[in-house]
Every structure is written in structure tokens, then in C-alpha cells.
C-alpha positions, -999 to +999 in steps of 0.1 A: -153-218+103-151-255+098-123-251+074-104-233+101-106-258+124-096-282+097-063-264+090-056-259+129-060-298+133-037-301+107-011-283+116-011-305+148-007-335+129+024-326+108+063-335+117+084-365+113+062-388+125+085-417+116+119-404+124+147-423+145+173-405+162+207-413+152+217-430+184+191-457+175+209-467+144+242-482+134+259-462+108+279-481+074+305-459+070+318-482+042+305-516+021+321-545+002+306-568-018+323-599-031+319-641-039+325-657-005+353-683-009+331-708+017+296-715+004+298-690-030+273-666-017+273-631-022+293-616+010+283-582+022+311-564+045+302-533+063+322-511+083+311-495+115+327-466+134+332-468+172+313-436+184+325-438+220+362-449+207+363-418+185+346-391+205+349-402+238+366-413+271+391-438+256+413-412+247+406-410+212+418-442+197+431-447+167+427-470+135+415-507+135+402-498+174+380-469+161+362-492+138+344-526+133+342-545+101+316-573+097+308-599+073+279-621+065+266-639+033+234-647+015+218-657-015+214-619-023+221-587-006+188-586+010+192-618+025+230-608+037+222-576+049+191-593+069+220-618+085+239-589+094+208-570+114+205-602+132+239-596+148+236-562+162+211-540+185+205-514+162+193-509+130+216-505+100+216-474+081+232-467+049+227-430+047+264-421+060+281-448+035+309-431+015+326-461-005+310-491-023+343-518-031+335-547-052+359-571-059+376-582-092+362-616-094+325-601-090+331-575-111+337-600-138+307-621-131+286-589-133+276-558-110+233-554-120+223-577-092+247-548-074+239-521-085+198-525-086+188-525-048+214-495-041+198-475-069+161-481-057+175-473-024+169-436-012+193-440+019+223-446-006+243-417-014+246-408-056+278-390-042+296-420-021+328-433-041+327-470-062+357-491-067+369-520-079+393-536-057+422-567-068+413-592-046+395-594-016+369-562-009+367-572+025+407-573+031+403-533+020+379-527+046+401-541+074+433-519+059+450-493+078+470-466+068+474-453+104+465-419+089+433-409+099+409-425+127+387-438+107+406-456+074+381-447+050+379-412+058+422-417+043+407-431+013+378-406+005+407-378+008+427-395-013+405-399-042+384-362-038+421-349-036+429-363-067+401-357-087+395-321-073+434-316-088+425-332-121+448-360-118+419-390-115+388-395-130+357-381-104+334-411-107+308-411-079+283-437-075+255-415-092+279-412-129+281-449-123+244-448-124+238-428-154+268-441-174+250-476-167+216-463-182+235-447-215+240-467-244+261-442-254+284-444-231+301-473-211+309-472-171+342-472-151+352-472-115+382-465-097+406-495-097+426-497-060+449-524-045+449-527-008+476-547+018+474-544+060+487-506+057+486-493+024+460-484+004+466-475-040+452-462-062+457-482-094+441-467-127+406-473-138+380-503-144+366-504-176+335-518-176+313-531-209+277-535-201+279-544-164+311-568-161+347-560-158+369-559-191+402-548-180+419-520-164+437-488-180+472-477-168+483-443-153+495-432-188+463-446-205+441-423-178+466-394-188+452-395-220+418-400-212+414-373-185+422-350-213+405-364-246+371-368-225+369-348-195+395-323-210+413-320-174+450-317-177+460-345-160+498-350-144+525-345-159+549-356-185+586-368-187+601-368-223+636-372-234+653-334-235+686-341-249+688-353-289+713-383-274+685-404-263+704-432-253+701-426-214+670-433-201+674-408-172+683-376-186+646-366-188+628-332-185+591-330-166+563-311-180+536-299-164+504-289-179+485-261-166+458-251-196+442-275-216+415-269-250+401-299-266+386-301-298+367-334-313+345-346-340+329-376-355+323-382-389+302-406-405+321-433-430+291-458-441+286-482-412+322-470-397+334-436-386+365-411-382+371-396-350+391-367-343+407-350-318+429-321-310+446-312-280+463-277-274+484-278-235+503-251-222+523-255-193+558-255-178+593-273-173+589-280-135+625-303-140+657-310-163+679-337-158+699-330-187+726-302-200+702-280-220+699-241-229+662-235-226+668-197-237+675-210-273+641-215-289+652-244-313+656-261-278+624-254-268+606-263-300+623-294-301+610-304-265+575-297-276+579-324-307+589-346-281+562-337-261+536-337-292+549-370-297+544-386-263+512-372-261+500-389-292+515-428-285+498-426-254+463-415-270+471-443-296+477-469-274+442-456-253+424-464-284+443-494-289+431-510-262+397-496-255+387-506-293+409-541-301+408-552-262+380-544-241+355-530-273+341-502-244+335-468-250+341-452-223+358-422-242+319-412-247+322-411-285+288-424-286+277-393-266+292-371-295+282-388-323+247-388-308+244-354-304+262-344-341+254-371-358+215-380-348+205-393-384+232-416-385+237-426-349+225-463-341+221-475-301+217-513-311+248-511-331+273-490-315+295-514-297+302-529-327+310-497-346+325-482-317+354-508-325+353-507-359+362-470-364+394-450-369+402-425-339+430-403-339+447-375-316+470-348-322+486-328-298+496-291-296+520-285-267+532-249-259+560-245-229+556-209-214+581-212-187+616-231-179+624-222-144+658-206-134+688-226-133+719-223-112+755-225-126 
């Protein structure tokens, strides 16, 4: 009997005792962090949507009017974020936030003093999108594209767009996180340029440890869409006319089917990586006077195509080994799952760079289009 009663009071005594309606609470819709150019504190920038400007009696409004952006700055981002709550009436909450910017000069200094109190965090969302911005991450906050009410609600669509259609890297806050804990692999972040009314994606930030190295170019993320996520990336102009002397008589490919193949083999304290890339896909454009029914045509275009494939994969490596000495390709990843006796975690950014990598494509058009005469 007593136990009964016991359970009845229970029951009684369960719910969210410490909820807060969302009225009671400001929502982040989108953060910044960057060095403030007055005192050389970290700044903090938020942005904040109007509710009543969006959903209610002034019509709707649009852009810059639908939003707030705010700034304060502070020894840390504790202290910012406290000198923030000291400006408004209700309390800040995180939980809505969608895009973390950082700008280029902090990402240099180093992001752990950024990234540790958003991963002990449970309000922050392991699904919002991080970026590196050129220049100010607070001048991206106040851009409008005139687009969409809210301007960061333009930017997520951009980037889920984009990655959902294999053409950019999907890199949410929580691969960040894990990427950052694997010693096999090293981080990057979307790269982005932002004026007053345009907003860009620019190619990735490659990251070694937790500070910026450099940036990889739309041809160089081409590559590496396909060698490590094996996504098929955009497409591909190529010469199509054995005169190669005019720059503009071009034909576009467009992959639609992609296999990759890869191994890592052990060479003493160096290695040999290998990769192999089979794409199938079609002529979507021709800018030059070719017959695509005669299949010496169409075998030459895929040498081409073969070819273009492979300088860009070369130059990937290039770079990634001889200039920013960060895997990001994930080679680690494979050699520690293949090669687990030989595999070493203290030494592999120095082997990493030492190695020899190489990429061979296997392009295969399956369909030309019509043309008119």
C-alpha cells in the first residue's frame, strides 16, 4: 500500500519543472565570432529575428527590418555573451542557431577557445552550418540578399542545396567536431565572402590542428568531393576539338555515376596512395564542330576528360601535402583501418606529406544530346 502511494505522489511530481516558454527567450538565429579591431577582444555577433516584423501586423517586412544584429566583446565568449544579456529583456537562447561564421584572421590565430564552450554546450546544434568568412564575420551577419526575410534562412538554402546536389562539401558543426577529435583526419569549413547584398560561396578552409592554412579552389573541391566523399561533383569543360588553340571552343561534361577505389600501402616510414575513379555521365554542351556519332570522337573527349581529371587531383595533392601539410583527404582514416600495424597517430602529419599519392581517372560518356543542323 505504501508503495502505491509512493508512485501516485510521484507521478504528481513529474513534468518540466524548469521549462521557459519560448516567448520568454530571445532566439540567435545566427553567431559570429571574430578579433575586435577596438580593444582586441574576442567579439561575439548574434543575430536576432523580429517576431512581430515577420509574423505580424507590419505587413511582413522584409530583410535588414526583419532582423537585429548585435555585437559585444569580452575577454572570452562567456564574458561577451554575458555583455550581450545585459542589453536585452530576455534571455538568450542558442537552440535555434543555424550558422557559426568565424573570421579569417581568427581562424588563423586558432578556433579551440571556439569551438570548446559550443561543444560542452547542449543548446548548440551538431547540425547548424560553420564557415569561415574573408573578412569581417560580423559584416556577413548584416548582409542582405533581399531574398528571403530572414538573410540567413538565403544562406542555409544555399549551402543544404548545394551539398544535398553533391556539388559542396556537407560539413555541419558536429563533422567539425569529430574531424577535430581524429588524428586521422584534419577539419574544414565552408569558405564564403560576403558584401551589403551578396553572399558566396568560395571553396573550402582547410584547417591543420585548429588554425586556418589556406583555402582550396572550386576545381581543387571538384577533386576532392570525388576522391573522398566519392560525390560527383559539377561538371567539367575540356577542349573538344584537336585545334586547341581557342580557348572557347569547349564541350561540358556532366557526371552522373561515380565508383571510387583507393588504397594505401606501406613504403618504410613513407607510403603509396592510390586512387581510381570511374565517371559516367553526359555532354550537356558543345561549342565546337564535332561528330559525336564517330566513336574516335568520343574516345578522344574522354582522354581529355581523363586528363583534366587527373591535373586537378594532382594539383589537390600538391597543395594539401607541399602547402598546407593537412589531411583532409582522410588518408589517415584508410591507412588506419588497412594498415593498423603500421599506422602511427604521433607521426602522421609528417608522413602524410612525405608520401606519394596518385589518381587515375576512368571517364565513360553515355550520351551527347541532339544537335540541330
Amino acid at each position: 500500500m505504501t508503495c502505491m502511494v509512493l508512485l501516485l505522489a510521484m507521478t504528481l511530481l513529474s513534468g518540466c519543472w524548469d521549462s521557459q516558454e519560448l516567448e520568454h527567450r530571445t532566439s540567435v538565429v545566427a553567431f559570429g565570432i571574430e578579433r575586435s579591431q577596438t580593444n582586441g577582444q574576442l567579439m561575439l555577433t548574434i543575430q536576432i529575428p523580429i517576431a512581430q516584423k515577420i509574423m505580424g501586423g507590419m505587413g511582413g517586412i522584409r530583410g535588414q527590418e526583419a532582423i537585429r544584429v548585435m555585437s559585444a566583446t569580452g575577454k572570452d565568449l562567456r564574458e561577451a555573451n554575458a555583455h550581450l544579456q545585459m542589453r536585452l529583456n530576455q534571455e538568450l537562447f542558442y537552440g535555434h542557431a543555424r550558422i557559426l561564421v568565424i573570421s579569417e584572421e581568427m581562424a588563423r590565430e586558432g578556433i579551440d577557445k571556439i569551438l570548446d564552450p559550443y561543444r560542452r554546450s547542449p543548446q548548440v546544434r551538431r547540425l547548424m552550418w560553420p564557415m569561415v568568412v574573408k573578412g569581417s564575420a560580423r559584416e556577413l551577419l548584416l548582409a542582405n540578399p533581399k531574398i528571403e526575410q530572414i538573410p540567413t534562412i538565403f544562406i542555409i538554402d544555399l549551402l543544404r542545396n548545394g551539398a544535398r546536389s553533391g556539388l559542396i562539401p556537407d560539413i555541419t558543426l558536429g563533422k567539425v567536431f569529430n574531424d577535430y577529435s581524429d588524428q586521422s583526419i584534419e577539419m574544414t569549413m565552408h569558405y564564403v565572402l560576403a558584401k551589403e547584398k551578396e553572399f558566396k560561396w568560395h571553396g573550402l578552409a582547410v584547417f591543420r590542428g585548429d588554425k586556418l592554412r589556406g583555402r582550396l579552389t572550386d576545381d581543387e573541391v571538384w577533386s576532392l568531393l570525388q576522391l573522398r566523399d566519392e560525390k560527383i561533383a559539377g561538371q567539367l569543360d575540356v577542349p573538344c576539338e584537336q585545334t586547341q588553340k581557342d580557348p572557347r571552343k569547349l564541350a561540358t561534361f556532366r557526371p552522373k555515376a561515380i565508383q571510387v577505389k583507393k588504397s594505401i600501402t606501406p613504403k618504410g616510414n613513407s607510403y603509396r596512395a592510390q586512387y581510381h575513379v570511374r565517371l559516367e555521365g553526359d555532354i550537356i554542351e558543345s561549342r565546337c564542330q564535332v561528330d559525336f556519332s564517330q566513336p574516335q570522337n568520343i574516345e578522344r573527349l574522354q582522354k581529355e576528360l581523363n586528363k583534366e581529371g587527373e591535373r586537378r587531383a594532382k594539383r589537390l595533392f600538391a597543395k594539401l601535402q607541399n602547402e598546407y601539410h593537412s589531411d583532409v583527404l582522410g588518408l589517415g582514416m584508410l591507412a588506419r583501418a588497412t594498415q593498423p600495424h603500421w599506422w602511427n597517430a604521433k607521426m602522421w602529419q609528417k608522413t602524410f606529406s612525405e608520401g606519394y599519392i596518385q589518381a587515375t581517372y576512368d571517364v565513360r560518356i553515355r550520351r551527347t544530346g541532339m544537335e540541330m543542323h
